[in-house]
C-alpha positions as CSV (number, residue, x, y, z in Angstrom):
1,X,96.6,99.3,94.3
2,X,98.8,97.4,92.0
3,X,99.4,97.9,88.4
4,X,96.8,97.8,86.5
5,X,95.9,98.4,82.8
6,X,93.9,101.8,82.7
7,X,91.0,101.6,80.4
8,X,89.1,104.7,78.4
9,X,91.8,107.1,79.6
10,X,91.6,111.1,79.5
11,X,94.2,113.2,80.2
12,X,94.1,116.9,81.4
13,X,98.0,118.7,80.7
14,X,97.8,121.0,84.1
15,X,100.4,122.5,86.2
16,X,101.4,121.7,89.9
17,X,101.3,123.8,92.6
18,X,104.8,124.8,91.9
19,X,104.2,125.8,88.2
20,X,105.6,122.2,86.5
21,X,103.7,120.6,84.6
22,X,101.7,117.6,85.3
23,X,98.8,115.6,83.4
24,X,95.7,114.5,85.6
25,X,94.6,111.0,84.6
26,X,91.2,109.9,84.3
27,X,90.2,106.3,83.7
28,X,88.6,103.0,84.3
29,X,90.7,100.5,86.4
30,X,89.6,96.8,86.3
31,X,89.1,95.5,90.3
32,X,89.1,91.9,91.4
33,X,85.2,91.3,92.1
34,X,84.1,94.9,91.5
35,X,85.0,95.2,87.3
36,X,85.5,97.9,86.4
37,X,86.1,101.5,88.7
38,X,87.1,105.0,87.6
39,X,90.0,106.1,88.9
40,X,92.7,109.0,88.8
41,X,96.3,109.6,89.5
42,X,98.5,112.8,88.5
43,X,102.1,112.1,86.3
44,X,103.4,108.8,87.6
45,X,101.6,108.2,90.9
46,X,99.1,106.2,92.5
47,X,95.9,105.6,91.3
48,X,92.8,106.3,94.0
49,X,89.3,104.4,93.3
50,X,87.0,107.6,93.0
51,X,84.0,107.4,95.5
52,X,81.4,107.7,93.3
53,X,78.0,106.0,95.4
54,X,75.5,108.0,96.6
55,X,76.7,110.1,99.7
56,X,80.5,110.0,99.1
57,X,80.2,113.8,97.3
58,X,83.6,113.5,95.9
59,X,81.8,115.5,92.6
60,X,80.3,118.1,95.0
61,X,83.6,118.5,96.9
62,X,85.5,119.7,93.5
63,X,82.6,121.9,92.0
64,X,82.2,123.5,95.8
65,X,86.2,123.9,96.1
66,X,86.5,125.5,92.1
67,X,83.5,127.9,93.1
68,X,85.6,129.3,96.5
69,X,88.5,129.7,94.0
70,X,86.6,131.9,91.8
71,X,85.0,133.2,94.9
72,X,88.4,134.3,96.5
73,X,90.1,135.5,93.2
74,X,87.1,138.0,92.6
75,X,87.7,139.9,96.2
């Protein structure tokens, strides 16, 4: 993906997996033929398209993988 102006932004201030800090971008990316996309990156790097049409399940995929994690912390 090349640079691109990032439209309606949101940012989330986290931490890595290593304990620094990082912000999780949230967007709209402009895409030749397509208009506009939502997208995400974390700090600096590449932005990914999110696969949002029906059957992709990128949503599903994060709510499943945040319910394992309370799952596993509440052994």
């Amino acid at each position: 993906m090349t640079k691109q102006d990032w439209r309606r932004e949101r940012r989330v201030r986290t931490v890595d997996t290593e304990g620094n800090p990082a912000d999780v971008i949230v967007g709209l990316v402009e895409t030749p033929g397509h208009g506009y996309e939502a997208a995400l990156r974390v700090d600096g790097g590449p932005g990914v398209l999110l696969p949002l049409y029906p059957g992709a399940d990128l949503l599903a995929a994060v709510r499943q993988t945040i319910e394992d994690g309370y799952r596993a912390s509440a052994h």
